[in-house]
VMD Tcl script that builds the backbone (N, CA, C; Angstrom):
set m [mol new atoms 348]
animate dup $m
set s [atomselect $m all]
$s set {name element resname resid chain x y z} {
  {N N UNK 1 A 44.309 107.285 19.427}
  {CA C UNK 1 A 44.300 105.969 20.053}
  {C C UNK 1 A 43.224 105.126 19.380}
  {N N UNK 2 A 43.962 103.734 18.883}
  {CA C UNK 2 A 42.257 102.843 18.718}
  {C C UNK 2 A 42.237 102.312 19.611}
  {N N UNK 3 A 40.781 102.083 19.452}
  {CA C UNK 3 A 40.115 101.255 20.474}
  {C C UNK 3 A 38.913 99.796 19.481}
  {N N UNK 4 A 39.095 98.929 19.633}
  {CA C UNK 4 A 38.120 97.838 19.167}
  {C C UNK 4 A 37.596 97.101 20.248}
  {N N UNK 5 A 36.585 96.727 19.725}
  {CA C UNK 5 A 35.783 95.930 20.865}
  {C C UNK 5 A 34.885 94.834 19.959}
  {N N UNK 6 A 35.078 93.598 20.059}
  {CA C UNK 6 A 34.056 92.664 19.391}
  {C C UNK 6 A 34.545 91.352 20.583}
  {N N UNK 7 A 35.442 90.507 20.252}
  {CA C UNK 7 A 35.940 89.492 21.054}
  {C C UNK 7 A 37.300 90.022 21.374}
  {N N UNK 8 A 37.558 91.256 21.537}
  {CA C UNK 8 A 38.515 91.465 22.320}
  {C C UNK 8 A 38.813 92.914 22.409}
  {N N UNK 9 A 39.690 93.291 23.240}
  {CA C UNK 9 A 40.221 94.875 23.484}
  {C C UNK 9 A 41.462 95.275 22.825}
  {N N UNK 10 A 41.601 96.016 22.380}
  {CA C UNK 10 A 43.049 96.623 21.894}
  {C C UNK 10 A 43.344 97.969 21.687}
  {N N UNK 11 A 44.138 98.495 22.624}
  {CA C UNK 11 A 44.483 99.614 22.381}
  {C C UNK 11 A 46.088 99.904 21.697}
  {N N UNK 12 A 45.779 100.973 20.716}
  {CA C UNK 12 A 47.506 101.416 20.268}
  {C C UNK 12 A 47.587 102.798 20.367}
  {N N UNK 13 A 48.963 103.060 21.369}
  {CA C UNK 13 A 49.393 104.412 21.408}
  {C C UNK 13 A 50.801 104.291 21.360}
  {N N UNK 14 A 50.801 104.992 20.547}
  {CA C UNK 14 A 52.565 105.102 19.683}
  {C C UNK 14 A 53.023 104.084 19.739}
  {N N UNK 15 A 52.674 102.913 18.819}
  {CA C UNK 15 A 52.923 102.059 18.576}
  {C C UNK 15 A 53.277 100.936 19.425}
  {N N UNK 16 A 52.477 100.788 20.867}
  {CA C UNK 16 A 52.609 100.378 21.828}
  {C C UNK 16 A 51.204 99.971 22.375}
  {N N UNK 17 A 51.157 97.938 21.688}
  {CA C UNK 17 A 49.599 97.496 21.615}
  {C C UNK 17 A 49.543 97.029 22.773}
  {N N UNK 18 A 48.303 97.479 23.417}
  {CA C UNK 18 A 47.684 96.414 24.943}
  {C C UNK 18 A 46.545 95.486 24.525}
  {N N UNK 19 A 46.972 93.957 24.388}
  {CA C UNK 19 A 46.005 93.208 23.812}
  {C C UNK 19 A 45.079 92.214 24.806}
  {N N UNK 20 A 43.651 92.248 25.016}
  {CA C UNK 20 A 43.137 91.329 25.690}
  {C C UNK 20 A 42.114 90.513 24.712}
  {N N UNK 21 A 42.072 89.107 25.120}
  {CA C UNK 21 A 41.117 88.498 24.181}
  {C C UNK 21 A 40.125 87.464 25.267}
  {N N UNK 22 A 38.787 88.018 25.332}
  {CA C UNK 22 A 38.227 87.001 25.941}
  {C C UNK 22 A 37.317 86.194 25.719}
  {N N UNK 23 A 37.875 85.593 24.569}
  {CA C UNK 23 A 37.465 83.993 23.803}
  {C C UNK 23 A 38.590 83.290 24.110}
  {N N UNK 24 A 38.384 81.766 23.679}
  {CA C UNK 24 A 39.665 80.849 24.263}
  {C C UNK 24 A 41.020 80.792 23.509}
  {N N UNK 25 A 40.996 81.356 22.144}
  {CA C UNK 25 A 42.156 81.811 21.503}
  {C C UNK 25 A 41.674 81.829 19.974}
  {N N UNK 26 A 43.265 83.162 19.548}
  {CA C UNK 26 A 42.844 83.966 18.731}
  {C C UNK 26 A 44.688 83.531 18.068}
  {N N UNK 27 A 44.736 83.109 16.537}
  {CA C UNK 27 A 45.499 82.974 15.639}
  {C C UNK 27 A 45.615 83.714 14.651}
  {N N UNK 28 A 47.286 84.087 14.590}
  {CA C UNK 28 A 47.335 84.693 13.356}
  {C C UNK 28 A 48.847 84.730 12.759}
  {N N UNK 29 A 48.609 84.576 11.621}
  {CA C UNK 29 A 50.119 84.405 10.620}
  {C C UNK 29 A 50.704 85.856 10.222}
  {N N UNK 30 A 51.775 86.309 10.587}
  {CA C UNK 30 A 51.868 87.441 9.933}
  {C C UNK 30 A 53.183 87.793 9.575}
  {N N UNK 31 A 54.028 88.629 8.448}
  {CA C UNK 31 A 54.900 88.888 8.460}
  {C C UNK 31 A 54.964 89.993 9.195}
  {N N UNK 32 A 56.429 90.460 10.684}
  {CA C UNK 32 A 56.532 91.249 11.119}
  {C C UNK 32 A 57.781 92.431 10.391}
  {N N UNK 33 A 56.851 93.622 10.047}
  {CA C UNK 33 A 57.582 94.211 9.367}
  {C C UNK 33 A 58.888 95.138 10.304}
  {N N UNK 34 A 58.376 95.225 11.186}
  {CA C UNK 34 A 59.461 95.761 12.617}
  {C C UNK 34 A 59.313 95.224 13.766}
  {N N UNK 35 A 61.014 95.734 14.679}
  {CA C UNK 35 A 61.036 94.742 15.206}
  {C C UNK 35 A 60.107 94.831 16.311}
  {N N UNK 36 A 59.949 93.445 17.054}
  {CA C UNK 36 A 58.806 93.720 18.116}
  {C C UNK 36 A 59.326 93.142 19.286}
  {N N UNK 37 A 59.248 93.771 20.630}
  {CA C UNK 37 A 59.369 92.944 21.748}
  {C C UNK 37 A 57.537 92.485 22.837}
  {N N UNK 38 A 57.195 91.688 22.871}
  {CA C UNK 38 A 56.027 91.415 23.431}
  {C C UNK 38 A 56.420 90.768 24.991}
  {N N UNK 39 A 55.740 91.633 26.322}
  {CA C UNK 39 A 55.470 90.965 26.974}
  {C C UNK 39 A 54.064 90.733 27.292}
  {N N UNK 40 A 53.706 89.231 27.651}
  {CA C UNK 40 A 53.107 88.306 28.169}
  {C C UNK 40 A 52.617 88.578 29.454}
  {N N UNK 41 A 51.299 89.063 29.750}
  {CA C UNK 41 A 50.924 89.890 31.334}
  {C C UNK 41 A 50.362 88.521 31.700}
  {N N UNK 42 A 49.205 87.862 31.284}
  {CA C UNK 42 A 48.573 86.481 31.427}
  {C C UNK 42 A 48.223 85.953 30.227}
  {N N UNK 43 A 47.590 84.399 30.423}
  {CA C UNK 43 A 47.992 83.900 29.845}
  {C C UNK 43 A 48.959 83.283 28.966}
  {N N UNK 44 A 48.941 82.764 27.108}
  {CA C UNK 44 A 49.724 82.575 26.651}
  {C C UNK 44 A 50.230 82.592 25.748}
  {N N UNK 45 A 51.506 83.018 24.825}
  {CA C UNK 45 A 51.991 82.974 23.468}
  {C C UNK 45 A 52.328 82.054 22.844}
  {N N UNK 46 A 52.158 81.592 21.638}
  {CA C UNK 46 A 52.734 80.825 21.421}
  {C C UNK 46 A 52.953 81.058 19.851}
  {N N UNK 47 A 54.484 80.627 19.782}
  {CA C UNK 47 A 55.010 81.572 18.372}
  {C C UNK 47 A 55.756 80.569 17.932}
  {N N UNK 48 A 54.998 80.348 16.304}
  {CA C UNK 48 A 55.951 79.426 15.347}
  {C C UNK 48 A 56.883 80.368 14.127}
  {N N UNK 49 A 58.264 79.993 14.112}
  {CA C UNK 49 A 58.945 80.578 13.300}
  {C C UNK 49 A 60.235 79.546 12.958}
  {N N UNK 50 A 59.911 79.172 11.899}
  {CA C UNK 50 A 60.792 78.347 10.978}
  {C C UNK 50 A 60.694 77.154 11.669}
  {N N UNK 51 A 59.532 76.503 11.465}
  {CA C UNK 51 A 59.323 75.040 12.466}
  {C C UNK 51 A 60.033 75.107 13.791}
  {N N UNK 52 A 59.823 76.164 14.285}
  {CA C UNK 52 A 60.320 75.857 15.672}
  {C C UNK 52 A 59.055 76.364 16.563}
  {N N UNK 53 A 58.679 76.041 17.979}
  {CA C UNK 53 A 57.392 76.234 18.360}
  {C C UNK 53 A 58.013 77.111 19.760}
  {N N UNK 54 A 57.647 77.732 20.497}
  {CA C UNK 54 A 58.057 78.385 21.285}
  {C C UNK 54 A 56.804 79.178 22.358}
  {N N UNK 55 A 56.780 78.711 23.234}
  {CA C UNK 55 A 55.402 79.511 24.691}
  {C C UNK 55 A 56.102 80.194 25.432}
  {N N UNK 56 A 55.290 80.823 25.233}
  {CA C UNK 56 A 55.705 82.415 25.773}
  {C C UNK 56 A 54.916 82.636 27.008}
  {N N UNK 57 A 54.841 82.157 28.520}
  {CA C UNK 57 A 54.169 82.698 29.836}
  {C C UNK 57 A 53.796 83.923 30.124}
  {N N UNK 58 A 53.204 83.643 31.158}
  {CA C UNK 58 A 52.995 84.730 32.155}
  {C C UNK 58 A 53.944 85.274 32.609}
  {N N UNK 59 A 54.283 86.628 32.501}
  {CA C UNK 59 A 55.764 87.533 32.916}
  {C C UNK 59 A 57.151 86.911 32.385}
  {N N UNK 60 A 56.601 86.835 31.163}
  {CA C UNK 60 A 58.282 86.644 30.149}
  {C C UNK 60 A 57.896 87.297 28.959}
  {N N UNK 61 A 59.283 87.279 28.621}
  {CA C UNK 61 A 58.757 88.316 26.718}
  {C C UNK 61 A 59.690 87.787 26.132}
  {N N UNK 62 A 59.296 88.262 24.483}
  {CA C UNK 62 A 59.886 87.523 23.399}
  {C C UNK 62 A 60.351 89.001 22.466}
  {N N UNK 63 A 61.236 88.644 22.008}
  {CA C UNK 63 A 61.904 89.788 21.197}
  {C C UNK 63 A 61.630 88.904 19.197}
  {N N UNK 64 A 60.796 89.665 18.686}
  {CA C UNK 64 A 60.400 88.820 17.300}
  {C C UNK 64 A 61.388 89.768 16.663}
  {N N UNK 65 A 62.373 89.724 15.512}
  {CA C UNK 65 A 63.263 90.211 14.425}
  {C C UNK 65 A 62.278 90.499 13.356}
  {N N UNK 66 A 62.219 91.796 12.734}
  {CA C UNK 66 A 61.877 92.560 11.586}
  {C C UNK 66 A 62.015 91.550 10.516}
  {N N UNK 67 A 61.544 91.425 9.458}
  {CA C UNK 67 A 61.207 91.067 8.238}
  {C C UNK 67 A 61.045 89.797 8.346}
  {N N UNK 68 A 60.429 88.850 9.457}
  {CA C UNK 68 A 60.209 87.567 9.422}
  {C C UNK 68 A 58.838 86.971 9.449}
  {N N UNK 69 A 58.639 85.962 8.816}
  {CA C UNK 69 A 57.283 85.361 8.776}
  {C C UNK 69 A 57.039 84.305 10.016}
  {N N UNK 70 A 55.746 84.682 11.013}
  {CA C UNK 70 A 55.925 84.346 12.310}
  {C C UNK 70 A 54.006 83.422 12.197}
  {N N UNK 71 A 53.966 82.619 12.828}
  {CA C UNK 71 A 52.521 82.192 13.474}
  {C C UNK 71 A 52.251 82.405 14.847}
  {N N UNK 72 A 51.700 83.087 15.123}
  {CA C UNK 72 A 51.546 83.264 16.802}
  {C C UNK 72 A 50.030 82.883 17.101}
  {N N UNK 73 A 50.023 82.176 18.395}
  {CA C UNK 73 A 48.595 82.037 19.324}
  {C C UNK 73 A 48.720 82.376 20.348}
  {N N UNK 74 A 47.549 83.287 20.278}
  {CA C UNK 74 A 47.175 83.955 21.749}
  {C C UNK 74 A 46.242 83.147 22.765}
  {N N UNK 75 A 46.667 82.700 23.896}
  {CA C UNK 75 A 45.459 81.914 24.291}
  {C C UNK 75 A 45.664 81.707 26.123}
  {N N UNK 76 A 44.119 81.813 26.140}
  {CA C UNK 76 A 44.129 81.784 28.204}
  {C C UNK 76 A 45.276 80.250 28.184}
  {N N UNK 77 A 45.446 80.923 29.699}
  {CA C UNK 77 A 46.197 79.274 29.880}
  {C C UNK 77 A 45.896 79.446 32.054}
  {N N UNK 78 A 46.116 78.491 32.868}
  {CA C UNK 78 A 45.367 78.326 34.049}
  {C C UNK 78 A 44.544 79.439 34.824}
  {N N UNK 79 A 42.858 79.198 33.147}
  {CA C UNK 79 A 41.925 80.287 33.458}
  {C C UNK 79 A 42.159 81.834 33.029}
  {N N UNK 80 A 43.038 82.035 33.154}
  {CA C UNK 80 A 43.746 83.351 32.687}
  {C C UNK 80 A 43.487 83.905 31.288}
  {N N UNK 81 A 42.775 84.921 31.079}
  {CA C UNK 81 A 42.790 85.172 29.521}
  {C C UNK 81 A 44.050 85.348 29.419}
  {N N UNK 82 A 44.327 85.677 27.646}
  {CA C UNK 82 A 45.186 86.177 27.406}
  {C C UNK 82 A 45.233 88.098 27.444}
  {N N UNK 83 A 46.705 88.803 27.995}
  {CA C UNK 83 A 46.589 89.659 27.942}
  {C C UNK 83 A 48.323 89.856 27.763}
  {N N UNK 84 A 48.633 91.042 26.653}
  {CA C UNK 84 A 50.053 91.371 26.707}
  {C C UNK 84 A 50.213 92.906 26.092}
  {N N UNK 85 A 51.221 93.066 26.026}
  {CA C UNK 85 A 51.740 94.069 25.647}
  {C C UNK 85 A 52.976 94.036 24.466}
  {N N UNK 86 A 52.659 94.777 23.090}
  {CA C UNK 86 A 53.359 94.621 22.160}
  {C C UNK 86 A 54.103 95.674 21.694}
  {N N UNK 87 A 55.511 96.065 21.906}
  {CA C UNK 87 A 55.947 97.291 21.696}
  {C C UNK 87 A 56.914 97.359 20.231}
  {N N UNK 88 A 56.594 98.196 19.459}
  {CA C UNK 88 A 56.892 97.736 17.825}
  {C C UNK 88 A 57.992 99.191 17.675}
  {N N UNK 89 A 59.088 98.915 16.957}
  {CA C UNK 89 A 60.496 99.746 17.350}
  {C C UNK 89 A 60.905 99.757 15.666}
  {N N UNK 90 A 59.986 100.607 14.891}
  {CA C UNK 90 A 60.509 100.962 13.936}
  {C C UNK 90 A 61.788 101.224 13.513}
  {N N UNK 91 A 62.027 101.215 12.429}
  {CA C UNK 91 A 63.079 101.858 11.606}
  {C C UNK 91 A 63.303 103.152 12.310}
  {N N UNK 92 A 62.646 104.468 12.087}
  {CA C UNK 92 A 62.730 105.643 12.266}
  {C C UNK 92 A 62.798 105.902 13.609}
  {N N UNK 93 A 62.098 105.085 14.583}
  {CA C UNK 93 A 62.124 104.843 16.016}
  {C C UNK 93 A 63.324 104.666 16.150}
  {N N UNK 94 A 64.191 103.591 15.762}
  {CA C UNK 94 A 65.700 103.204 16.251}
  {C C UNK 94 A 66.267 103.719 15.654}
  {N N UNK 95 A 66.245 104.412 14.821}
  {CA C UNK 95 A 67.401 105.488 14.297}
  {C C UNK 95 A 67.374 106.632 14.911}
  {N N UNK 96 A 66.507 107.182 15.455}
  {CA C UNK 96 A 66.414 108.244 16.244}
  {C C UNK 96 A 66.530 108.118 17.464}
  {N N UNK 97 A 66.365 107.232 18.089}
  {CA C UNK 97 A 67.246 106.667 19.499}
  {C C UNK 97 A 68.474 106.486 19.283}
  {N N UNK 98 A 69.036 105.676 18.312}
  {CA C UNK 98 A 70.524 105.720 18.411}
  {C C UNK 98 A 71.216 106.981 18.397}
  {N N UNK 99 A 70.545 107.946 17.335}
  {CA C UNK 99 A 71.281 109.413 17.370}
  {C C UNK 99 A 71.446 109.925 18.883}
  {N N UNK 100 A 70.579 109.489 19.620}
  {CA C UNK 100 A 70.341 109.920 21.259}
  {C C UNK 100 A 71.268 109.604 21.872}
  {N N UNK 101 A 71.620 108.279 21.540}
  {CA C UNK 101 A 73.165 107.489 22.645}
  {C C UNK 101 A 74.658 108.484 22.754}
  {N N UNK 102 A 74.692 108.320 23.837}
  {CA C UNK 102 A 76.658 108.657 23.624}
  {C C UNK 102 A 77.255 107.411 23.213}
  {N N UNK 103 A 77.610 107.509 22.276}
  {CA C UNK 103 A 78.487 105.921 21.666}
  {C C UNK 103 A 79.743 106.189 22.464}
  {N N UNK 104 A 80.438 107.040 23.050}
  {CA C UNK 104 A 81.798 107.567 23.371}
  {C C UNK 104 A 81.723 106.360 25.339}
  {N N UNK 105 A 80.364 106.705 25.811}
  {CA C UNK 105 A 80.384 106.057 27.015}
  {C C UNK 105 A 79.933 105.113 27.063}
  {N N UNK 106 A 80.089 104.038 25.633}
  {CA C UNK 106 A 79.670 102.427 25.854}
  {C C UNK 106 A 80.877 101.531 25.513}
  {N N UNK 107 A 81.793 102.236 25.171}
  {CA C UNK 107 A 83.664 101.869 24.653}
  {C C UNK 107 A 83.602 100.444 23.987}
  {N N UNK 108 A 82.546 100.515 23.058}
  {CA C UNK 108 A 82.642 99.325 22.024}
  {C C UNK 108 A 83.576 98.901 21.134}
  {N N UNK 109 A 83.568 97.960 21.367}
  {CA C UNK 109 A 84.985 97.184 20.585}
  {C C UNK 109 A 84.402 96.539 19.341}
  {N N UNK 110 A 85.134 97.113 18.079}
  {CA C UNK 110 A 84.974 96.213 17.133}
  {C C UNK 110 A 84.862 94.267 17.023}
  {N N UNK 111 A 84.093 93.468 16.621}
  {CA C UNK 111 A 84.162 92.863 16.532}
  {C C UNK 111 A 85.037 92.007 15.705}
  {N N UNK 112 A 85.648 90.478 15.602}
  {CA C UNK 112 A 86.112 89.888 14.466}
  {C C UNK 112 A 85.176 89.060 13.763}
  {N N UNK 113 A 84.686 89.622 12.607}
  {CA C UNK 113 A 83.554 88.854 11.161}
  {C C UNK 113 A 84.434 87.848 10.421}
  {N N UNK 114 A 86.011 87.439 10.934}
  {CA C UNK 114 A 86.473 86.397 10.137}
  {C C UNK 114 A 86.648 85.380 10.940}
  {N N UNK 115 A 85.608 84.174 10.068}
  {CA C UNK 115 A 85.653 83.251 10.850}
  {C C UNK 115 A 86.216 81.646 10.196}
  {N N UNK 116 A 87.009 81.169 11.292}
  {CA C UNK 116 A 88.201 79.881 10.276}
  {C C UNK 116 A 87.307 78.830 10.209}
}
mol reanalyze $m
mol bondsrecalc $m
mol representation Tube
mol addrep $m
């Protein structure tokens, strides 16, 4: 497990970050190399991806797509630090869950990819 401590807390266990920051906000650009779903415990997110701007609350989450270049801010919002939870779903992670599924008891239907 890490653990850091300077202007903020973070722990990761199996790839499953608990982030608190208690300064007024903390920026960062990053490409996400897998995919990530983040929920939002307090405070707030806020995530730029392809000029589009997007806040992320208190008790909502955001599902970010693998190989994309993202800007996110972490930041208190009414008093509230920021605090969330970031759960990161590798390659090898989702391939080894899918082997887990019964595909037989979800009776998926091919889709149609031709489009007029």
């Amino acid at each position: 497990m890490e653990f850091e401590r300077s202007e903020s807390l973070r722990f990761n266990y199996h790839n499953i970050f608990f982030s608190y920051y208690f300064n007024n906000e903390r920026s960062c650009t990053q490409m996400i190399h897998d995919h990530m779903l983040v929920y939002v415990y307090s405070g707030e997110l806020v995530v730029e991806e392809n000029n589009q701007r997007k806040e992320i609350h208190s008790g909502e989450c955001v599902f970010l797509r693998r190989d994309n270049h993202v800007s996110m801010t972490k930041q208190p919002k009414n008093k509230e630090q920021f605090k969330a939870i970031f759960m990161i779903f590798s390659r090898n992670f989702l391939r080894e869950f899918y082997q887990t599924l019964d595909k037989k008891s979800y009776h998926l239907k091919p889709t149609n990819t031709n489009r007029a």
